[in-house]
Backbone as a chain_set.jsonl record, in Angstrom:
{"seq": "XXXXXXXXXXXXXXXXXXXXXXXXXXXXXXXXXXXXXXXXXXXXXXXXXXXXXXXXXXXXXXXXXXXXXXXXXXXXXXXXXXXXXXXXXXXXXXXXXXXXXXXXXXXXXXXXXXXXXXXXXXXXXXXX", "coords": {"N": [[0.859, -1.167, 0.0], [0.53, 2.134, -0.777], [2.118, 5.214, 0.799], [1.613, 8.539, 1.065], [2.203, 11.796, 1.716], [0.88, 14.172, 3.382], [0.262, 17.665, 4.912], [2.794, 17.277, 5.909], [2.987, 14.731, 7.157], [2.288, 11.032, 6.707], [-0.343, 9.244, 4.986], [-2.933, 6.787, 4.607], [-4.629, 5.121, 2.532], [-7.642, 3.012, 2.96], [-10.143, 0.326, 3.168], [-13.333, 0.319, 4.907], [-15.684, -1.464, 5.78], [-18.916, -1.709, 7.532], [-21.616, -3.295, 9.124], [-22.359, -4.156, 6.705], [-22.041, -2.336, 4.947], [-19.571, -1.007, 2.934], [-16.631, 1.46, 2.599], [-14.49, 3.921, 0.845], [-11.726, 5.071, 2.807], [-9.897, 7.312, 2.373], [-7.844, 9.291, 3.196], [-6.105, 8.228, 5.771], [-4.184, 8.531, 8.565], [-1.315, 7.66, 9.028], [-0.435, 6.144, 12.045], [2.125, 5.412, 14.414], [2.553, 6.489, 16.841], [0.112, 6.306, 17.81], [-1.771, 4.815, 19.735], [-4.185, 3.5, 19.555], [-7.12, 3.041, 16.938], [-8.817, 5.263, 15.524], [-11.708, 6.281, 13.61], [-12.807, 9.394, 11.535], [-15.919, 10.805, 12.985], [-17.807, 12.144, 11.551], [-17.408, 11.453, 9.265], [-17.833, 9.112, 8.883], [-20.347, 7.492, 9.829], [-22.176, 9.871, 8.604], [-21.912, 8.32, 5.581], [-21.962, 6.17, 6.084], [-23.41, 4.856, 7.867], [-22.945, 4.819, 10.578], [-23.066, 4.864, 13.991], [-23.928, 6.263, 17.533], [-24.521, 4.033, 19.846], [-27.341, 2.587, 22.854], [-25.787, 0.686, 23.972], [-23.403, 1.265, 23.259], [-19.717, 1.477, 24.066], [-18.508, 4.224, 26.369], [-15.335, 6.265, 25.953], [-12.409, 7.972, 26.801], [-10.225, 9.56, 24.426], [-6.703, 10.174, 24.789], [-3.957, 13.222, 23.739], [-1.438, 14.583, 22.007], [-2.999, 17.018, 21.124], [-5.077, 17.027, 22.885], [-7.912, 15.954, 24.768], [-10.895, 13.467, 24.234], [-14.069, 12.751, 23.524], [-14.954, 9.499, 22.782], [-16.734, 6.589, 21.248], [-17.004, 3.092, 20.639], [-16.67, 1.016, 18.245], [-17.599, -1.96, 16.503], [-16.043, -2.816, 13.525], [-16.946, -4.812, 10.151], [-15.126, -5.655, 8.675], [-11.61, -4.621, 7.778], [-9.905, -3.624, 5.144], [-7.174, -3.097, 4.154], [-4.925, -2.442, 1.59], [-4.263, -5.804, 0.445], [-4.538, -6.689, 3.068], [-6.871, -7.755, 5.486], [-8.464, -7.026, 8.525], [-10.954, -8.904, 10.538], [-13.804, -7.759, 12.246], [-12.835, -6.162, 14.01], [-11.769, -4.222, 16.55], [-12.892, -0.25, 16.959], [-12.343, 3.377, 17.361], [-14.481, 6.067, 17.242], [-14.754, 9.477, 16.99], [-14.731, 13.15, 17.048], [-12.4, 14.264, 15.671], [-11.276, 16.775, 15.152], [-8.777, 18.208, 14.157], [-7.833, 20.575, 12.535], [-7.18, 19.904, 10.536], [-8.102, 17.71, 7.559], [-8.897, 14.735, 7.558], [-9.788, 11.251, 7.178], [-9.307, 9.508, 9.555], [-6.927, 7.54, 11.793], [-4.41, 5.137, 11.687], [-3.835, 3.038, 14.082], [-1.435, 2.007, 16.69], [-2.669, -0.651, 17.181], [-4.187, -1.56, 15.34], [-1.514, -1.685, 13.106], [0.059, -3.271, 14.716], [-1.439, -5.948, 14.87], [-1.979, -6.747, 12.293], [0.854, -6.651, 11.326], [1.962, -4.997, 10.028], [4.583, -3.812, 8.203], [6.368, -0.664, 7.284], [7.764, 0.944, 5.141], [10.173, 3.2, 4.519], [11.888, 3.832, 2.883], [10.674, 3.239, 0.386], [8.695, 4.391, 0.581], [6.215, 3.022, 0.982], [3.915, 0.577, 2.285], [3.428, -2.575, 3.691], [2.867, -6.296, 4.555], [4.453, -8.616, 7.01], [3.62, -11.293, 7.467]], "CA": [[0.0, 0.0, 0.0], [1.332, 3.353, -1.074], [2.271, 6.18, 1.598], [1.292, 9.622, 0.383], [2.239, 12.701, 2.97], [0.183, 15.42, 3.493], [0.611, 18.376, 6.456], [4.01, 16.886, 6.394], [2.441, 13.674, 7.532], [2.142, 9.849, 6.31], [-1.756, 9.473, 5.143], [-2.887, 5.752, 3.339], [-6.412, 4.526, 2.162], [-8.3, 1.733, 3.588], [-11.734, 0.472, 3.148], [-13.876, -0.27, 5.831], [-17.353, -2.357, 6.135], [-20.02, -1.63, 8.973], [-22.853, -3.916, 8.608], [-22.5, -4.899, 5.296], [-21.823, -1.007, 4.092], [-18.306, -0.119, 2.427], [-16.594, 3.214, 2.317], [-13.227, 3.689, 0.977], [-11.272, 5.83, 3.774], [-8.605, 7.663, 1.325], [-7.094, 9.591, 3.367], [-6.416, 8.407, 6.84], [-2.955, 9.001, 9.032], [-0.44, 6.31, 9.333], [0.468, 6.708, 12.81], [2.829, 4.072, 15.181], [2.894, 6.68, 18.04], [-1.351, 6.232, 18.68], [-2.414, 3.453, 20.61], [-5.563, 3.375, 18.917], [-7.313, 3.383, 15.61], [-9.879, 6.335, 15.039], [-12.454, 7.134, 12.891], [-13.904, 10.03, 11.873], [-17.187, 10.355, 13.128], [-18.604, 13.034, 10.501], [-17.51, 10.88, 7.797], [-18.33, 7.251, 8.6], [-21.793, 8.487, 9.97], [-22.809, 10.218, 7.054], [-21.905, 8.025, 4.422], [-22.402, 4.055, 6.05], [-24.72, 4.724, 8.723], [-22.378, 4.446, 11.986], [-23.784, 6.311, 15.103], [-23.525, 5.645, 18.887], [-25.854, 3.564, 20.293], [-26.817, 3.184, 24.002], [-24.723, -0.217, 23.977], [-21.526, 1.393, 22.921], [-18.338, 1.645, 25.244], [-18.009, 5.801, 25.406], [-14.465, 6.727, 26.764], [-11.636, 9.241, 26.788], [-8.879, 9.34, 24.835], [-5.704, 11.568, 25.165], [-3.106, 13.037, 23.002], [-0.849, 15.999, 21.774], [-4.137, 18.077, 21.188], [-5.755, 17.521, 24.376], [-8.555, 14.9, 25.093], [-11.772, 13.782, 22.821], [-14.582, 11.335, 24.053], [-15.337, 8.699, 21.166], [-17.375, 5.739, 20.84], [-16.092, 2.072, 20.181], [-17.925, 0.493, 17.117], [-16.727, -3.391, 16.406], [-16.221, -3.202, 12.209], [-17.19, -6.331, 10.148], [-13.895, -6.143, 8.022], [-10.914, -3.062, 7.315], [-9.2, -3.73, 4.122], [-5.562, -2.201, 4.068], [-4.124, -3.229, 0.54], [-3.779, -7.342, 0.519], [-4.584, -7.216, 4.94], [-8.285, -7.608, 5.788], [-8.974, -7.698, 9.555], [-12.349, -8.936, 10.534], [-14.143, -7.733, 13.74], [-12.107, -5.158, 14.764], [-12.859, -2.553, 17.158], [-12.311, 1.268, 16.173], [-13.152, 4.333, 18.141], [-15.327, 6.922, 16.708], [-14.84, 10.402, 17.578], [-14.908, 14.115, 15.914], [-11.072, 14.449, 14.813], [-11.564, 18.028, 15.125], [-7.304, 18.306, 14.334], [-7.687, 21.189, 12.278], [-7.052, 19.112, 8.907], [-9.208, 17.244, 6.723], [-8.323, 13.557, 8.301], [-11.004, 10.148, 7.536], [-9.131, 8.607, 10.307], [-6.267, 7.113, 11.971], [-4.082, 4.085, 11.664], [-3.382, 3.631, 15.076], [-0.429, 0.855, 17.125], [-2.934, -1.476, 17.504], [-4.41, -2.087, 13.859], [-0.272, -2.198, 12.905], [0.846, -4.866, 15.075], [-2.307, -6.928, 14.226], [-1.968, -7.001, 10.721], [1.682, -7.181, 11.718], [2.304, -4.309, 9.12], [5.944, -2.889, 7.912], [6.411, 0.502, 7.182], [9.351, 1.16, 4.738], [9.838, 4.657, 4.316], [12.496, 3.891, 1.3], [10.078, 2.853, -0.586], [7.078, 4.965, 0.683], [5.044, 1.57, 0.807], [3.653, -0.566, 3.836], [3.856, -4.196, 3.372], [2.882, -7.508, 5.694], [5.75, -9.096, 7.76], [3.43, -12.579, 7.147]], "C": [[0.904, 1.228, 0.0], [1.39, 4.392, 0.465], [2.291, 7.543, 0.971], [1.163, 10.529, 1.603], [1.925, 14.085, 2.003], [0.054, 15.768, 4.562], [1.673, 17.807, 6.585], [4.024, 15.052, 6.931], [2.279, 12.27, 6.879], [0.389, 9.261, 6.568], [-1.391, 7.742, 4.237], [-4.519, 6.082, 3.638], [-6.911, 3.211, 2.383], [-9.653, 1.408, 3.115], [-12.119, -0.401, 4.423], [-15.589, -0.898, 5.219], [-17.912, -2.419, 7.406], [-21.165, -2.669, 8.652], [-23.199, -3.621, 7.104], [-22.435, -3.589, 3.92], [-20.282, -1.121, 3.923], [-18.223, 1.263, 2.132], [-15.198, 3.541, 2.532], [-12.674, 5.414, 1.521], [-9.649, 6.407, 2.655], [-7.577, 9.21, 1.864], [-6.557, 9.743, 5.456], [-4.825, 8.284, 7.766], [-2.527, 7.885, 9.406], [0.2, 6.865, 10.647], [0.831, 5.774, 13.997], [2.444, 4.813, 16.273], [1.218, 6.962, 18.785], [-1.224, 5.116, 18.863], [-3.927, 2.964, 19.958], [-6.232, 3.671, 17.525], [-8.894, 4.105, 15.678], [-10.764, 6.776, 14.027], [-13.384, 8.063, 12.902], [-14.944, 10.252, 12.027], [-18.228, 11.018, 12.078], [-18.57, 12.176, 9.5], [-18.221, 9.249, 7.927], [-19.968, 7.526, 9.338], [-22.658, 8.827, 8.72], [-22.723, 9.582, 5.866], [-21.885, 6.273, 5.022], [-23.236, 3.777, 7.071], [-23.875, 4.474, 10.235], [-22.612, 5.487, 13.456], [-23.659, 5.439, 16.849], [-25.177, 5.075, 18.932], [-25.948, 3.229, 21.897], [-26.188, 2.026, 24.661], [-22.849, 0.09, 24.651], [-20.739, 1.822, 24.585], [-18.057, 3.176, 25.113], [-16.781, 5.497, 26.433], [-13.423, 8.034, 25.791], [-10.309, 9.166, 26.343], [-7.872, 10.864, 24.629], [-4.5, 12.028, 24.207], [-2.724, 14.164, 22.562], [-1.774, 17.22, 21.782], [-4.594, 18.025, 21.945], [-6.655, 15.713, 24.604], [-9.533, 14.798, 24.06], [-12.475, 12.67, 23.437], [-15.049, 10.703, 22.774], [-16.138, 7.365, 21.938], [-16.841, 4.606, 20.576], [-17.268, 1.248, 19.402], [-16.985, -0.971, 16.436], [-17.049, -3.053, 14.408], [-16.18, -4.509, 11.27], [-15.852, -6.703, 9.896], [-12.791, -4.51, 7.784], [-10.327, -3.629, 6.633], [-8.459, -2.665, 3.756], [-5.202, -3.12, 3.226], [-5.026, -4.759, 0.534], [-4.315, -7.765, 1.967], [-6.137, -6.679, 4.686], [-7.974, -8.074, 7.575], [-10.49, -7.338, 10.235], [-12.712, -8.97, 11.725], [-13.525, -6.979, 14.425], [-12.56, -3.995, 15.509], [-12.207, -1.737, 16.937], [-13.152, 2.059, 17.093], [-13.431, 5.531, 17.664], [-15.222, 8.189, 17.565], [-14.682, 11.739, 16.24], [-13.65, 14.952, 15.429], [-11.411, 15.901, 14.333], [-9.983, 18.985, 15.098], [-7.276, 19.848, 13.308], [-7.17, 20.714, 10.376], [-7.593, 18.079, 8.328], [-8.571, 15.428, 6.604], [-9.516, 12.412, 8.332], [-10.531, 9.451, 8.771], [-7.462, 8.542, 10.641], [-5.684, 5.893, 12.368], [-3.263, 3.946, 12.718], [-3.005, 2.071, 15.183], [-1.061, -0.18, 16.649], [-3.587, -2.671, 16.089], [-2.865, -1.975, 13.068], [0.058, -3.307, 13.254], [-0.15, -6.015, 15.023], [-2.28, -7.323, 13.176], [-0.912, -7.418, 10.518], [2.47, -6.567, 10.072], [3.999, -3.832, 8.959], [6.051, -1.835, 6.884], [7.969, 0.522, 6.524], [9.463, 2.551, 3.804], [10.994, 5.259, 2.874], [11.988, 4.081, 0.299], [8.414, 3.844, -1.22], [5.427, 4.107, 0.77], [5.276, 1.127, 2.234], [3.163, -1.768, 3.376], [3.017, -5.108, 4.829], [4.258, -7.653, 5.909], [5.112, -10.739, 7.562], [3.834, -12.797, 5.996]], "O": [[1.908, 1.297, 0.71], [0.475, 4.134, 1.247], [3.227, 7.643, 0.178], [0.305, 10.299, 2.455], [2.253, 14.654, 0.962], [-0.207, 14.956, 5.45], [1.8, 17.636, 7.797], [5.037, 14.357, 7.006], [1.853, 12.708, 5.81], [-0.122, 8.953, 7.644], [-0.391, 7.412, 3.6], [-5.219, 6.764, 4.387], [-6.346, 2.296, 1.784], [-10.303, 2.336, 2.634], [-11.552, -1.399, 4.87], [-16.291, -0.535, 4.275], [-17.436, -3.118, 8.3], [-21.506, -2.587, 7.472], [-24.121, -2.993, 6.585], [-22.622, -3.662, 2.705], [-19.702, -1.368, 4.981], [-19.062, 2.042, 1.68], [-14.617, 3.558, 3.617], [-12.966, 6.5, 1.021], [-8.63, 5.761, 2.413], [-6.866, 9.928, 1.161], [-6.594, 10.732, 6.188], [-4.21, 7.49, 7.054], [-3.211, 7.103, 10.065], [1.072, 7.734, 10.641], [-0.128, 5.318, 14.62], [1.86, 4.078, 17.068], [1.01, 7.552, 19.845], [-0.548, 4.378, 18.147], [-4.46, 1.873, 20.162], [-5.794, 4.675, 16.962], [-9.931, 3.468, 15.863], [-10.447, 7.86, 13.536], [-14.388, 8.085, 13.613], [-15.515, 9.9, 10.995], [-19.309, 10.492, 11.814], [-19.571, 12.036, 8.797], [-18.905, 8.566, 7.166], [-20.604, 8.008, 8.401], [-23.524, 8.205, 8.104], [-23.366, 10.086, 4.945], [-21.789, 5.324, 4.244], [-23.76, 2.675, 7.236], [-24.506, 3.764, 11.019], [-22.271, 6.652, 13.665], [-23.356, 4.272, 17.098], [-26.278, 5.37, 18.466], [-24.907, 3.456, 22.513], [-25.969, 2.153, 25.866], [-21.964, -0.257, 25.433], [-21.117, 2.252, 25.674], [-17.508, 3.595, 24.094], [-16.906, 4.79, 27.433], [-13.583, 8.653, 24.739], [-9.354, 8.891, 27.069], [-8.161, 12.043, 24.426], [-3.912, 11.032, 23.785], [-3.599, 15.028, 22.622], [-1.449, 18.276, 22.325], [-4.905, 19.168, 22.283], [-6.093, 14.618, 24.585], [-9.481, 15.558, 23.093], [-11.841, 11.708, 23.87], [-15.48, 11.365, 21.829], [-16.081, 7.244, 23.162], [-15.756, 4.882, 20.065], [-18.391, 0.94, 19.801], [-15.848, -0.877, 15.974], [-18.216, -3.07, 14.017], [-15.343, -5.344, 11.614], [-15.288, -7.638, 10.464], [-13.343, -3.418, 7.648], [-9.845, -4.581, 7.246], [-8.824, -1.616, 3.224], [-5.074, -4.305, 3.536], [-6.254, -4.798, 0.608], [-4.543, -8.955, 2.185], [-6.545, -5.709, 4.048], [-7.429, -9.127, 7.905], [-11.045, -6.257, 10.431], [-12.288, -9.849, 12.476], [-13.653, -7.104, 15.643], [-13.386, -3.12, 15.248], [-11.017, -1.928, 16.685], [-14.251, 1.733, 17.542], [-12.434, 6.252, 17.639], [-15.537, 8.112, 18.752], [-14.569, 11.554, 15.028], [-13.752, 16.062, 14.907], [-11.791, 16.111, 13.181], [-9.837, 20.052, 15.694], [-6.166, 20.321, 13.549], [-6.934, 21.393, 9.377], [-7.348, 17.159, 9.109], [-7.904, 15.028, 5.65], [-10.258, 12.445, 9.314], [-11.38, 8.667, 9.196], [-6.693, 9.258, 9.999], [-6.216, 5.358, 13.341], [-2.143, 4.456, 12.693], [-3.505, 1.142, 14.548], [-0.483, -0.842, 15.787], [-3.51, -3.887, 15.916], [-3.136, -2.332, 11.921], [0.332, -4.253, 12.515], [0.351, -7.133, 15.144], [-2.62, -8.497, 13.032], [-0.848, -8.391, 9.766], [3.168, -7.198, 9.277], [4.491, -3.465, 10.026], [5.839, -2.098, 5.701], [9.02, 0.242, 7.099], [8.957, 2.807, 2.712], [11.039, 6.298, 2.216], [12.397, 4.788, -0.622], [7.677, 3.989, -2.196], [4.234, 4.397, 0.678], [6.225, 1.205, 3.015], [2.315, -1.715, 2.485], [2.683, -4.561, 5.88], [5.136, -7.067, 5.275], [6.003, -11.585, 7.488], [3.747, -13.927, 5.515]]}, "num_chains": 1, "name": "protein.A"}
């Protein structure tokens, strides 16, 4: 999968599936130093139907900009390139960073997929 920086930044494209909706995420932040993988809530909302419900897990997370409460929404499948993982949870919040962001590719969807990042090349790869 290609690496394409914008704001100085390392952005890829993914597609996700919510209950049986797709919606390809094309520009969402490759980033090792979150703990968590984020989407935005304006966009996956408005275009596949994803909304809190009074189920969901709300909590708080934290990070160079300050704090942000989000939502945790289990997705059926995320398709990065060649890597599909199915059932994954993602936390929904309003990525209010000041730049035009579907999301972020956060630690935990890396070392699951068990992704490598080669910044020679500008491409991210499997390690399987």
């Amino acid at each position: 999968m290609k690496i394409h920086i914008q704001y100085g930044l390392p952005f890829v494209e993914l597609e996700v599936t919510f209950r049986g909706n797709k919606l390809l995420l094309d520009n969402v932040l490759l980033d090792t130093g979150s703990a968590g993988t984020i989407f935005n809530a304006n966009v996956v909302e408005k275009k596949i139907g994803v909304a809190p419900e009074e189920n969901d897990i709300v909590d708080t997370i934290r990070g160079v900009g300050g704090a942000e409460y989000v939502y945790v929404k289990s997705f059926d499948v995320i398709q990065f390139g060649d890597i599909s993982l199915v059932d994954f949870q993602v936390e929904i919040g309003n990525m209010d960073y000041g730049m035009r962001i579907d999301g972020i590719l956060g630690f935990d969807f890396i070392s699951a997929a068990k992704l490598v990042i080669d910044m020679k090349t500008m491409r991210v790869h499997t390690s399987r």
